[in-house]
Every structure is written in structure tokens, then in C-alpha cells.
Biopython code that builds the backbone (N, CA, C, O; Angstrom):
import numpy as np
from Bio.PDB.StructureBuilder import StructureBuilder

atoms = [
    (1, "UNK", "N", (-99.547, -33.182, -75.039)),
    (1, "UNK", "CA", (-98.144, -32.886, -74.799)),
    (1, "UNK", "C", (-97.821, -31.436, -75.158)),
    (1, "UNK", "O", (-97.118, -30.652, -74.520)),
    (2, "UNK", "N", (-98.470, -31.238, -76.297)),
    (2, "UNK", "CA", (-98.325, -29.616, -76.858)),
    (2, "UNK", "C", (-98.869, -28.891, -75.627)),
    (2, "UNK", "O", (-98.188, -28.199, -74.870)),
    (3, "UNK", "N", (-99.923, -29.085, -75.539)),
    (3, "UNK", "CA", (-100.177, -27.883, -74.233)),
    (3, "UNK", "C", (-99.271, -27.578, -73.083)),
    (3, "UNK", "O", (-98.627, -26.565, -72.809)),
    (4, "UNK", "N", (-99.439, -29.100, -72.298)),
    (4, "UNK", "CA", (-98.392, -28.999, -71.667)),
    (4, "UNK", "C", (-97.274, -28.097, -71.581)),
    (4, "UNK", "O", (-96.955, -27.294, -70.703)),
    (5, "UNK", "N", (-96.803, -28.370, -72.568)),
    (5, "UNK", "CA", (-95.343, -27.506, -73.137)),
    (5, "UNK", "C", (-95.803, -25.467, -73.072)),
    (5, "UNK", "O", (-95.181, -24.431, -72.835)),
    (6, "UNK", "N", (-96.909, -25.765, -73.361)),
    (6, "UNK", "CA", (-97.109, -23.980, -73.743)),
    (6, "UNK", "C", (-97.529, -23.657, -72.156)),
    (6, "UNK", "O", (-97.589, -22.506, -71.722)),
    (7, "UNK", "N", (-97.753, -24.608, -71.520)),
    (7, "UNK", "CA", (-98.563, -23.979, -70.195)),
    (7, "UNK", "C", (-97.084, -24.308, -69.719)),
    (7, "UNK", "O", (-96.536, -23.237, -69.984)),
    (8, "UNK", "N", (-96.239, -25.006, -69.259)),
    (8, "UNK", "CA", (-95.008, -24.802, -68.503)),
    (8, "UNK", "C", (-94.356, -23.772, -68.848)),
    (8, "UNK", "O", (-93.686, -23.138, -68.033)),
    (9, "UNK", "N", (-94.490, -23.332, -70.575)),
    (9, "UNK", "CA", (-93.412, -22.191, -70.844)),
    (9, "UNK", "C", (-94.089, -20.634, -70.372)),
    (9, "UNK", "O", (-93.401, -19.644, -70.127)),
    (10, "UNK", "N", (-95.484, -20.684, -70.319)),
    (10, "UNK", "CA", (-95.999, -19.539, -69.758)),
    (10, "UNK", "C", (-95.752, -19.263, -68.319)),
    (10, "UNK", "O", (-95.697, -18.110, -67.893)),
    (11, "UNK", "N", (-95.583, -20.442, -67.470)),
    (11, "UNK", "CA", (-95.203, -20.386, -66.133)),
    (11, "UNK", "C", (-93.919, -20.177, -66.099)),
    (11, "UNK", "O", (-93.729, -19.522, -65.073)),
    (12, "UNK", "N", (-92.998, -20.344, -66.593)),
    (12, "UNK", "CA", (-91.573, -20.359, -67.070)),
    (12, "UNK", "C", (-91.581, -18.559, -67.334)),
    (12, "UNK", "O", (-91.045, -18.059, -66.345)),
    (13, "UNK", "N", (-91.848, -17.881, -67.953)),
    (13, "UNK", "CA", (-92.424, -16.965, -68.674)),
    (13, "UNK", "C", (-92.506, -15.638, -67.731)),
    (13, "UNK", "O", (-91.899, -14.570, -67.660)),
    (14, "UNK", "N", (-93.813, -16.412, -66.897)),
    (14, "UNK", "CA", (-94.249, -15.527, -66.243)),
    (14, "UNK", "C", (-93.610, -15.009, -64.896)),
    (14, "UNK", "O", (-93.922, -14.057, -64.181)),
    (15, "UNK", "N", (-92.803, -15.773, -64.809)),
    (15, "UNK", "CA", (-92.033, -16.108, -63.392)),
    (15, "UNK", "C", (-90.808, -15.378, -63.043)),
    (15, "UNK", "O", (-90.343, -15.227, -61.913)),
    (16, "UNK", "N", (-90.298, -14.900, -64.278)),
    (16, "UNK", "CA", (-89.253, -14.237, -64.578)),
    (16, "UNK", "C", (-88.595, -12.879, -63.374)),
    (16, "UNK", "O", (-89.168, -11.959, -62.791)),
    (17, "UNK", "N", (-87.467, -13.245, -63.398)),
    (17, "UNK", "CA", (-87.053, -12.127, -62.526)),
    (17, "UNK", "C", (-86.921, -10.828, -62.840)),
    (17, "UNK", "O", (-86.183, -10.677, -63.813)),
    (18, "UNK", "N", (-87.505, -9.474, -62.232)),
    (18, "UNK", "CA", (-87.524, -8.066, -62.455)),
    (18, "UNK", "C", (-86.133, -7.510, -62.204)),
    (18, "UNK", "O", (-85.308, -8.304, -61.753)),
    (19, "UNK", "N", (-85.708, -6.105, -62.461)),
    (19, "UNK", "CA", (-84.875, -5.375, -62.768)),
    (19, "UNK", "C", (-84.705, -5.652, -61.216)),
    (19, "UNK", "O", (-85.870, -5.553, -60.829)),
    (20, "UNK", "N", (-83.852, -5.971, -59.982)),
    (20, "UNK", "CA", (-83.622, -5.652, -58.698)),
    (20, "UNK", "C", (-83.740, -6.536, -57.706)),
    (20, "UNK", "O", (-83.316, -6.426, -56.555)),
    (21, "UNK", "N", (-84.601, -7.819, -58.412)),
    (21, "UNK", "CA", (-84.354, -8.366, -57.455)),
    (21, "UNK", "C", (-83.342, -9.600, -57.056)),
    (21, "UNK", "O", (-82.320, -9.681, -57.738)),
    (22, "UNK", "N", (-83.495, -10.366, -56.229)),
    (22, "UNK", "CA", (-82.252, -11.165, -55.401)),
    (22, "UNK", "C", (-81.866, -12.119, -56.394)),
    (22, "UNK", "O", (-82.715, -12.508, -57.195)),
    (23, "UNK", "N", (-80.780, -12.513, -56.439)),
    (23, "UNK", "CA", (-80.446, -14.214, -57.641)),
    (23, "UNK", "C", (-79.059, -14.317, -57.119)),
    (23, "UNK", "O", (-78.370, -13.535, -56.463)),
    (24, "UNK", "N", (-78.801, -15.752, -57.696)),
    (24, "UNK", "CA", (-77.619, -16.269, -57.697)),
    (24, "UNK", "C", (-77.050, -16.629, -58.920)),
    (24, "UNK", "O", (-75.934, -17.142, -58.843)),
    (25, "UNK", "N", (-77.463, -16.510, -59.856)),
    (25, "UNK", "CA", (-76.963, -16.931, -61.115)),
    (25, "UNK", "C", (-77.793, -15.667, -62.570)),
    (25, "UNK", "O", (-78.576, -14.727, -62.437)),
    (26, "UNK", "N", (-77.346, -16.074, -63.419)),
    (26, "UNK", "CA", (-77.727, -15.156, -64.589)),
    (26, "UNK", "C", (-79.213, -15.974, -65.153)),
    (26, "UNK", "O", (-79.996, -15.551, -66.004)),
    (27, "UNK", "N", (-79.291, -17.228, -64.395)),
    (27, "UNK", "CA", (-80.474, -18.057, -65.674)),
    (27, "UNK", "C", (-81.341, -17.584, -64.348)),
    (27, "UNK", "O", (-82.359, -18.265, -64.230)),
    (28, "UNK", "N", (-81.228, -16.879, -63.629)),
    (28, "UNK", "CA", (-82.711, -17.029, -62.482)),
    (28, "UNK", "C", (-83.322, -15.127, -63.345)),
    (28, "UNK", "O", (-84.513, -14.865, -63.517)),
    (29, "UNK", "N", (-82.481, -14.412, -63.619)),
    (29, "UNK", "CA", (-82.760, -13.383, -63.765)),
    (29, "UNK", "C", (-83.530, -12.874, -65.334)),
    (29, "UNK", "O", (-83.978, -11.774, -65.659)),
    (30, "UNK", "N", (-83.449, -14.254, -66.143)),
    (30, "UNK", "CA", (-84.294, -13.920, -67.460)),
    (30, "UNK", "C", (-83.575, -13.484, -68.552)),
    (30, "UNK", "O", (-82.518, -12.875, -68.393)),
    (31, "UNK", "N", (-83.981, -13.701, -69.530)),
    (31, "UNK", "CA", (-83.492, -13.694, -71.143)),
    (31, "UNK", "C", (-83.179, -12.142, -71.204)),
    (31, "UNK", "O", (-84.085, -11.341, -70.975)),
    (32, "UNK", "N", (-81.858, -11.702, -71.522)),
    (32, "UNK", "CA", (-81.306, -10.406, -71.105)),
    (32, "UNK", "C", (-80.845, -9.696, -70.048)),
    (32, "UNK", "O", (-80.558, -8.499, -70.032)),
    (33, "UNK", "N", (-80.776, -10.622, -69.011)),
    (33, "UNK", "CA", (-80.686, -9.900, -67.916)),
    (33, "UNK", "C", (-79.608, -10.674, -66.804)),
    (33, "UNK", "O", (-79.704, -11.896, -66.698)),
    (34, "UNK", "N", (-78.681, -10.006, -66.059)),
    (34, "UNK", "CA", (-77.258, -10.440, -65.395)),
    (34, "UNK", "C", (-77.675, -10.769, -64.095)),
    (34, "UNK", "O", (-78.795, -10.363, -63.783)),
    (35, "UNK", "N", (-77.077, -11.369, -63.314)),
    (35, "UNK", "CA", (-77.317, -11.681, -62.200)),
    (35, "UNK", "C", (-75.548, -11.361, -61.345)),
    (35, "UNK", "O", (-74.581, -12.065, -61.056)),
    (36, "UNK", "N", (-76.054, -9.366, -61.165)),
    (36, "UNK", "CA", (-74.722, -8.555, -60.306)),
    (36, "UNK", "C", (-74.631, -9.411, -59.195)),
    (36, "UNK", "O", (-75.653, -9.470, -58.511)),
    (37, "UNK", "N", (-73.536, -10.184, -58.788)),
    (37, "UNK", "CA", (-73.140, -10.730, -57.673)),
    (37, "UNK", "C", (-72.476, -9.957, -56.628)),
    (37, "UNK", "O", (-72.574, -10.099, -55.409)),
    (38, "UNK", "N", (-71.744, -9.067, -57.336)),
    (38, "UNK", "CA", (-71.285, -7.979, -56.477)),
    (38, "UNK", "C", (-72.215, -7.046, -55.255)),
    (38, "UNK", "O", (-72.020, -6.474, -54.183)),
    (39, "UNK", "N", (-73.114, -7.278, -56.035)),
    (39, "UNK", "CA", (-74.254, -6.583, -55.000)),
    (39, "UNK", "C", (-75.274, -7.742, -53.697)),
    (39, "UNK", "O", (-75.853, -8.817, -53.853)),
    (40, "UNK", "N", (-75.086, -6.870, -52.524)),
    (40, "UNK", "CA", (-75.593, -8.371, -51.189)),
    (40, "UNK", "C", (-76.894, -9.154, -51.758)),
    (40, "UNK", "O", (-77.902, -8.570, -52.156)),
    (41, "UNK", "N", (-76.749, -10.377, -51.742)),
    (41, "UNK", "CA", (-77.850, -10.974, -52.258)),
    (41, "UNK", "C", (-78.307, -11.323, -53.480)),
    (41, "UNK", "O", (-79.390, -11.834, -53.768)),
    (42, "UNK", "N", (-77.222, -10.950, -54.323)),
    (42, "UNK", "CA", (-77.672, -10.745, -56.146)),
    (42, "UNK", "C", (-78.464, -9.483, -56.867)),
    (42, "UNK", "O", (-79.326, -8.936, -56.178)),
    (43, "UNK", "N", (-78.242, -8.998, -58.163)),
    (43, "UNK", "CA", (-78.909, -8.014, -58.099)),
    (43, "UNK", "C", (-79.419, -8.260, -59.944)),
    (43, "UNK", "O", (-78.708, -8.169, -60.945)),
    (44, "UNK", "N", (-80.628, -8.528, -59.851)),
    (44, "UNK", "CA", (-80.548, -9.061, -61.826)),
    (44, "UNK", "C", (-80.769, -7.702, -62.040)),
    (44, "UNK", "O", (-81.537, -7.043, -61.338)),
    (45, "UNK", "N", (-80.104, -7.228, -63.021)),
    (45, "UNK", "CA", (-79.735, -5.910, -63.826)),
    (45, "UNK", "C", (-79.758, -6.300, -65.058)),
    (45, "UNK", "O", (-79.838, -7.526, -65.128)),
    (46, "UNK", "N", (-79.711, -5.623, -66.355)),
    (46, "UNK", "CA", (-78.959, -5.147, -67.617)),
    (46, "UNK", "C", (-77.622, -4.345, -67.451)),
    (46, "UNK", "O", (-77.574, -3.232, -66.928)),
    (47, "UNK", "N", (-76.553, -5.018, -67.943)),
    (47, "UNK", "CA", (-75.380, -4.118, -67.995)),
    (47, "UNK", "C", (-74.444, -4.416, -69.520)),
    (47, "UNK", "O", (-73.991, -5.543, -69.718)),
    (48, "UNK", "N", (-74.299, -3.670, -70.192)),
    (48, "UNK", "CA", (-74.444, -1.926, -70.164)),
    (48, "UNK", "C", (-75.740, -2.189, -70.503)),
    (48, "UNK", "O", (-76.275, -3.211, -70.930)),
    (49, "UNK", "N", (-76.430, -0.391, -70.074)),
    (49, "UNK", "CA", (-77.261, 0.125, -70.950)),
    (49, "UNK", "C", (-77.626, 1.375, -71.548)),
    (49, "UNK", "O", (-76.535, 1.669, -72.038)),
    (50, "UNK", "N", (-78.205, 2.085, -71.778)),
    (50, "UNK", "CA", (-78.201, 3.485, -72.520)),
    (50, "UNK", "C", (-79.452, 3.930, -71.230)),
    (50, "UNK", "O", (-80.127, 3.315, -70.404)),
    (51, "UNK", "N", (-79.238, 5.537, -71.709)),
    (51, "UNK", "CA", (-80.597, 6.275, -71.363)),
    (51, "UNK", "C", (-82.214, 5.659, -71.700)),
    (51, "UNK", "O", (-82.177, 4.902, -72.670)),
    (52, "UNK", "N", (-83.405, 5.796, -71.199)),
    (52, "UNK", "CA", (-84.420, 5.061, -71.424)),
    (52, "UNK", "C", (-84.697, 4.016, -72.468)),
    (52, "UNK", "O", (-85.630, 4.067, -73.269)),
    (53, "UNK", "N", (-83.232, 2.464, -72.329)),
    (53, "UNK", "CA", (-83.494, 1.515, -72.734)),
    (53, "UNK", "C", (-83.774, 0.184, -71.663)),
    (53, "UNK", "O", (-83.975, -0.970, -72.039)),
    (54, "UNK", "N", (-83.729, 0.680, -70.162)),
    (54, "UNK", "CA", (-84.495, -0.198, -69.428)),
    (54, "UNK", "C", (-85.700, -0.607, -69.310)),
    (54, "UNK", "O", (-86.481, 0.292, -69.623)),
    (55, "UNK", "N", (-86.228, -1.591, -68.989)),
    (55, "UNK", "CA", (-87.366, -2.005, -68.350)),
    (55, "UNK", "C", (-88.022, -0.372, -67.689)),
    (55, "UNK", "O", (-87.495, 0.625, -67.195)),
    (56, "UNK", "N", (-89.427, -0.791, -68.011)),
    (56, "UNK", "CA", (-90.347, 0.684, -67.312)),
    (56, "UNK", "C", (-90.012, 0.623, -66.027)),
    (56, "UNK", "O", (-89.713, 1.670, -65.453)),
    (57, "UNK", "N", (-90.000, -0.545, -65.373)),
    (57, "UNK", "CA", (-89.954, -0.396, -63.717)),
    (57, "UNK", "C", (-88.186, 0.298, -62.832)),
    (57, "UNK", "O", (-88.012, 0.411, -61.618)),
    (58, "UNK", "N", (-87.219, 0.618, -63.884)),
    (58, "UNK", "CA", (-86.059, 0.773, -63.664)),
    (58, "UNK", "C", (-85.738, 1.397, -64.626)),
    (58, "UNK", "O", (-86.300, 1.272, -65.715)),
    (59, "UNK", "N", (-84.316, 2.561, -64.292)),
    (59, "UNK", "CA", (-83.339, 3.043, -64.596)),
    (59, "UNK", "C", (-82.102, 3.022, -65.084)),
    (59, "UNK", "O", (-81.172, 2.452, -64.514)),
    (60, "UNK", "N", (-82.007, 3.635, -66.159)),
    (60, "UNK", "CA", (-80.102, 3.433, -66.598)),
    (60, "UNK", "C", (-79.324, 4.669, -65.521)),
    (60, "UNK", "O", (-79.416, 5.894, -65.432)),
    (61, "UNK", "N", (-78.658, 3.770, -64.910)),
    (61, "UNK", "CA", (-77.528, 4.700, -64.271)),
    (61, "UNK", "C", (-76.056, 4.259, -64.169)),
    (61, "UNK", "O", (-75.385, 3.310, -63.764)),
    (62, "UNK", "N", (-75.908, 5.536, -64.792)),
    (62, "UNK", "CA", (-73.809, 5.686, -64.659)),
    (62, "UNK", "C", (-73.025, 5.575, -63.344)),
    (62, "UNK", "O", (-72.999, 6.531, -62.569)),
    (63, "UNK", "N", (-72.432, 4.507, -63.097)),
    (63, "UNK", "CA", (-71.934, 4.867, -61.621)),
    (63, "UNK", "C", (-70.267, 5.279, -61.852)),
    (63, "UNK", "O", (-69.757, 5.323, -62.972)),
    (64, "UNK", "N", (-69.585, 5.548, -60.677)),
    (64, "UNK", "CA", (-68.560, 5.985, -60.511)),
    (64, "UNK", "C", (-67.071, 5.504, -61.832)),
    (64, "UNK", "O", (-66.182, 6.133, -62.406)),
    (65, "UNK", "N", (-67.367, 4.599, -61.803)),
    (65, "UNK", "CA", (-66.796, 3.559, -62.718)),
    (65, "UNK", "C", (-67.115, 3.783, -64.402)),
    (65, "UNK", "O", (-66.694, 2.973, -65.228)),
    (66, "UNK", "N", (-67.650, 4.590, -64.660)),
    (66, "UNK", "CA", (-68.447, 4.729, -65.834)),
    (66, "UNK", "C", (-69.271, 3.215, -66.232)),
    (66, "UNK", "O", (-69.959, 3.079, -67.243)),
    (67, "UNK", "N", (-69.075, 2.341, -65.397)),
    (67, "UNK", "CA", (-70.493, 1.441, -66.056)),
    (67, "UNK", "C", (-71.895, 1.936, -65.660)),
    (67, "UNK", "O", (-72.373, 2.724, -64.844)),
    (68, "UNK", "N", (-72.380, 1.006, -66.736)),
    (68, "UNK", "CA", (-73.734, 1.375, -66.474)),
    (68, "UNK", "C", (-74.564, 0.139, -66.850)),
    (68, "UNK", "O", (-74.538, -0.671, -67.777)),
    (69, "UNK", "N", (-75.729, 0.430, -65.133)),
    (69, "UNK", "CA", (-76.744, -0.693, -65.548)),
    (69, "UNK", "C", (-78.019, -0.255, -64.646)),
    (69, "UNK", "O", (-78.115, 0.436, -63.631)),
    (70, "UNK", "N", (-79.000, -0.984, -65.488)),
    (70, "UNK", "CA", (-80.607, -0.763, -64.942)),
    (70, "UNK", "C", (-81.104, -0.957, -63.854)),
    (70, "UNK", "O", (-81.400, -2.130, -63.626)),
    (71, "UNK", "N", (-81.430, 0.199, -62.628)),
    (71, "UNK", "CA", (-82.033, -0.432, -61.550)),
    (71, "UNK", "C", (-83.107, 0.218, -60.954)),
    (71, "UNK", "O", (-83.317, 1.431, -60.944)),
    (72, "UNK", "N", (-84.086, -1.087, -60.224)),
    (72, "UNK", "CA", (-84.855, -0.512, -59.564)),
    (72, "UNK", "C", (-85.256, 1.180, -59.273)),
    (72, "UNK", "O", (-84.785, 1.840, -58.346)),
    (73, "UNK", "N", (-86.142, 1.636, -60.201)),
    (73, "UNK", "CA", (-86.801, 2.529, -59.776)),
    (73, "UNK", "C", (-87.463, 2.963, -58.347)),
    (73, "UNK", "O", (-88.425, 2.361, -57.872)),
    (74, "UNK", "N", (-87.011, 3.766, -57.896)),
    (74, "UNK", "CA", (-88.001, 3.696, -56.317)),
    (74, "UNK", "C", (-88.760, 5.426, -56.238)),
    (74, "UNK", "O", (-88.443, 6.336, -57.002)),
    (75, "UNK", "N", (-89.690, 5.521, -55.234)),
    (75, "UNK", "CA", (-90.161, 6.719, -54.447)),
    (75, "UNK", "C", (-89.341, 6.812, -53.162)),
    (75, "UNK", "O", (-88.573, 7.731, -52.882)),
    (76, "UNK", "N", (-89.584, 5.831, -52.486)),
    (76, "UNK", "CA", (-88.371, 6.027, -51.162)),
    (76, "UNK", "C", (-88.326, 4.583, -50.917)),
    (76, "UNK", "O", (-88.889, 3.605, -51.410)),
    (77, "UNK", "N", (-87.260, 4.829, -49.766)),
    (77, "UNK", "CA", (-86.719, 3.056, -49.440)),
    (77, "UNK", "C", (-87.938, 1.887, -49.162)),
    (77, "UNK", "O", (-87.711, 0.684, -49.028)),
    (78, "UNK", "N", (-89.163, 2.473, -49.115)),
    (78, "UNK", "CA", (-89.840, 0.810, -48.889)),
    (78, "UNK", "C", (-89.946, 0.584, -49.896)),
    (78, "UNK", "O", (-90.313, -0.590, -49.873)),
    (79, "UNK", "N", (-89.857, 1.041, -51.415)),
    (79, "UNK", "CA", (-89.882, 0.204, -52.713)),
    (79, "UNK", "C", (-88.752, -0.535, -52.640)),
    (79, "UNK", "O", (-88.580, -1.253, -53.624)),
    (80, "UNK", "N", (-87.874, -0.598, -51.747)),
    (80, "UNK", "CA", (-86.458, -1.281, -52.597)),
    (80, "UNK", "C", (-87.037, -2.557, -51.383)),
    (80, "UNK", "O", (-88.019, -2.616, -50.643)),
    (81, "UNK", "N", (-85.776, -3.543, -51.669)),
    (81, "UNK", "CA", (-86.004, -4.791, -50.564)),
    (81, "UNK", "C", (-84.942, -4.341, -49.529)),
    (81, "UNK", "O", (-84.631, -3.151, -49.584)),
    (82, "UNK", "N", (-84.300, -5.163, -48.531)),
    (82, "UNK", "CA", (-83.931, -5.358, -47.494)),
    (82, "UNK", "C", (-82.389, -5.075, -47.896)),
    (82, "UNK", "O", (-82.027, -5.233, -49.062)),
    (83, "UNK", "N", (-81.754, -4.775, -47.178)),
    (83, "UNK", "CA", (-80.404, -3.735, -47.804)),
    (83, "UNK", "C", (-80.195, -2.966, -48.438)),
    (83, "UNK", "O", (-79.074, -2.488, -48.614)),
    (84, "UNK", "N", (-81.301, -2.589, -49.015)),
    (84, "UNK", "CA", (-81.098, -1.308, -49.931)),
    (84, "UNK", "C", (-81.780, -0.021, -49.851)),
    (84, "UNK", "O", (-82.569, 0.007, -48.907)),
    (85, "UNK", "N", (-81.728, 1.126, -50.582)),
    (85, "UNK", "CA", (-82.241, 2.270, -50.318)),
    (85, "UNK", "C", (-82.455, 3.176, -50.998)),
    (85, "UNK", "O", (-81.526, 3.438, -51.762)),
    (86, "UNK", "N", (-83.074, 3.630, -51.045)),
    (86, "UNK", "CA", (-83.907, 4.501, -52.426)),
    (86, "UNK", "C", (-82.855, 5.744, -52.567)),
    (86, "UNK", "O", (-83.090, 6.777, -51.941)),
    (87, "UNK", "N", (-81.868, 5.656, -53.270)),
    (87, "UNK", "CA", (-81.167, 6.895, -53.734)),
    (87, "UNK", "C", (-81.492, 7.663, -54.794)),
    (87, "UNK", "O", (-81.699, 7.127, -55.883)),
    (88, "UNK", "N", (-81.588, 9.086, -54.622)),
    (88, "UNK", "CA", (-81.807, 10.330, -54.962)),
    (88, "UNK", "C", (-80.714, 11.446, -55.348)),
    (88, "UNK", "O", (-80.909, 12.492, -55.968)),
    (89, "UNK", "N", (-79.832, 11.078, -54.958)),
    (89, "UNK", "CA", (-78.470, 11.569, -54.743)),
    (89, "UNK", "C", (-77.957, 11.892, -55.865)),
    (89, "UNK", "O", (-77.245, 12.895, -55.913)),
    (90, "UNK", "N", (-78.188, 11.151, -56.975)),
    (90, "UNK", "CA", (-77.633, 11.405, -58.647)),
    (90, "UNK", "C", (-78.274, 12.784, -59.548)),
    (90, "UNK", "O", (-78.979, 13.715, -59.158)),
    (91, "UNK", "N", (-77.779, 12.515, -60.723)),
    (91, "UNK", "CA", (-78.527, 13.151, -61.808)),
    (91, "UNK", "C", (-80.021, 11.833, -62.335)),
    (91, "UNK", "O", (-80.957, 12.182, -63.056)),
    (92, "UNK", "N", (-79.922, 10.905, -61.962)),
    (92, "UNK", "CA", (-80.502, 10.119, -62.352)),
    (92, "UNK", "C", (-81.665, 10.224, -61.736)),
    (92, "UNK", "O", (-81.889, 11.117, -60.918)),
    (93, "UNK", "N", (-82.840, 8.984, -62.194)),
    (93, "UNK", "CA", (-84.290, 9.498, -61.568)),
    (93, "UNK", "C", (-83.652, 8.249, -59.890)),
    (93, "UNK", "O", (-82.746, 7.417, -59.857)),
    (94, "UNK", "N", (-84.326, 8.556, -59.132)),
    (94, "UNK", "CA", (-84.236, 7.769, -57.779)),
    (94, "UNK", "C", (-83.874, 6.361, -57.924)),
    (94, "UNK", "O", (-84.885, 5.856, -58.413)),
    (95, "UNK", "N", (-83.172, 5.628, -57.802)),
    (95, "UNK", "CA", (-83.110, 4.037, -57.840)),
    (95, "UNK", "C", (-82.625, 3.456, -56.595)),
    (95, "UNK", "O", (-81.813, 3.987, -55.837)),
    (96, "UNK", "N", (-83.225, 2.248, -56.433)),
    (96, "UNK", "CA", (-82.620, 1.413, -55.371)),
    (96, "UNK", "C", (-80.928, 0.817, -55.340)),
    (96, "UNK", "O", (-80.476, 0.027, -56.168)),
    (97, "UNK", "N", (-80.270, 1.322, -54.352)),
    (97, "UNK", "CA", (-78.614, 1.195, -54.011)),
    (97, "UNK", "C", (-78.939, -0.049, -52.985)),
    (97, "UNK", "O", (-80.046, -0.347, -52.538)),
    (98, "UNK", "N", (-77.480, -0.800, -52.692)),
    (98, "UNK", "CA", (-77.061, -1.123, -51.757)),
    (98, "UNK", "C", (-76.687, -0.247, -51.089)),
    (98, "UNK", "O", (-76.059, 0.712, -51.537)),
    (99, "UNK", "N", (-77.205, -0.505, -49.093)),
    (99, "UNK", "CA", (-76.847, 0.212, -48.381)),
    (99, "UNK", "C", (-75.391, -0.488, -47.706)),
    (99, "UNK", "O", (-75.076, -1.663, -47.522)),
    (100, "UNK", "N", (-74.758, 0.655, -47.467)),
    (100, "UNK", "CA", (-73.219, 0.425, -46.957)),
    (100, "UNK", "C", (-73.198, -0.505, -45.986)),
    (100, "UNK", "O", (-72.131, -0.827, -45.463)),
]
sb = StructureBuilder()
sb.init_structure("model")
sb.init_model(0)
sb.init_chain("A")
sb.init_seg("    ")
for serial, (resi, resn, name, xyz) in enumerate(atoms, 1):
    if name == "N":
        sb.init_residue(resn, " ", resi, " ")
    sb.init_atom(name, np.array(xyz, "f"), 0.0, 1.0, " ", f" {name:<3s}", serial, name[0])
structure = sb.get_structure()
């Protein structure tokens, strides 16, 4: 039964949703992490956060609003998924936006 338990929680674990991608709720996106509805499709983020206290794979960025939350790091738009787009446009390092 013990194992069991440690092998479901490692799959549990391992399964976890990254800084960007799609959800509908906050429990799909992992221990610390929001599930932005505002954004098409869901967007699991950290919000707030500081300068390099994100995840390695993502960014803290300030948007217009003065909030701030962690996203997707990119090189250009094929790192991001499907609506979105590798913005460059900031002071910030490149991250994946929703496209308009």
C-alpha cells in the first residue's frame, strides 16, 4: 500500500503543470502556481512575483497594470503554444504573450 502511495504521488508529482501552459483551474497548475483565466485557454503563472524568483524556464514581468507574474520564457514564437507569441518588446527577457 505504501508504495503504491509513493509511486502515485511521484506520478502526481511529475505531471505537474509548467510556467505557461493551458488549465482551467488553479489545482491543474501545481503547488504555487495560479491558473490566469484571463488569458485564452488558461495560463498557470505565479502572481505576484519579484525579479529572478521564477521558475528557470520563465520570467517575472511587470505589465501595464503594475502586476506582475511569471511567464514562459521564449527565443521566438514556436516556443510559445497556439495563440501566443514570443514578445521582445519589453525591458524584460522575451516571454510568451497572448496574441490579440
Amino acid at each position: 500500500m505504501r508504495l503504491l502511495l509513493s509511486i502515485s504521488l511521484a506520478l502526481i508529482i511529475g505531471c505537474a503543470a509548467e510556467v505557461g501552459d493551458e488549465c482551467s483551474s488553479d489545482l491543474e497548475c501545481g503547488r504555487g502556481r495560479i491558473c490566469d483565466l484571463a488569458s485564452s485557454g488558461g495560463y498557470c503563472t505565479i502572481s505576484p512575483c519579484r525579479p529572478n524568483t521564477c521558475p528557470e524556464e520563465s520570467v517575472c514581468v511587470e505589465f501595464e497594470n503594475s502586476e506582475t507574474y511569471c511567464m514562459l520564457r521564449c527565443d521566438d514564437s514556436d516556443d510559445c503554444r497556439d495563440g501566443y507569441a514570443c514578445d521582445a518588446s519589453t525591458d524584460s527577457p522575451a516571454f510568451c504573450r497572448q496574441t490579440p
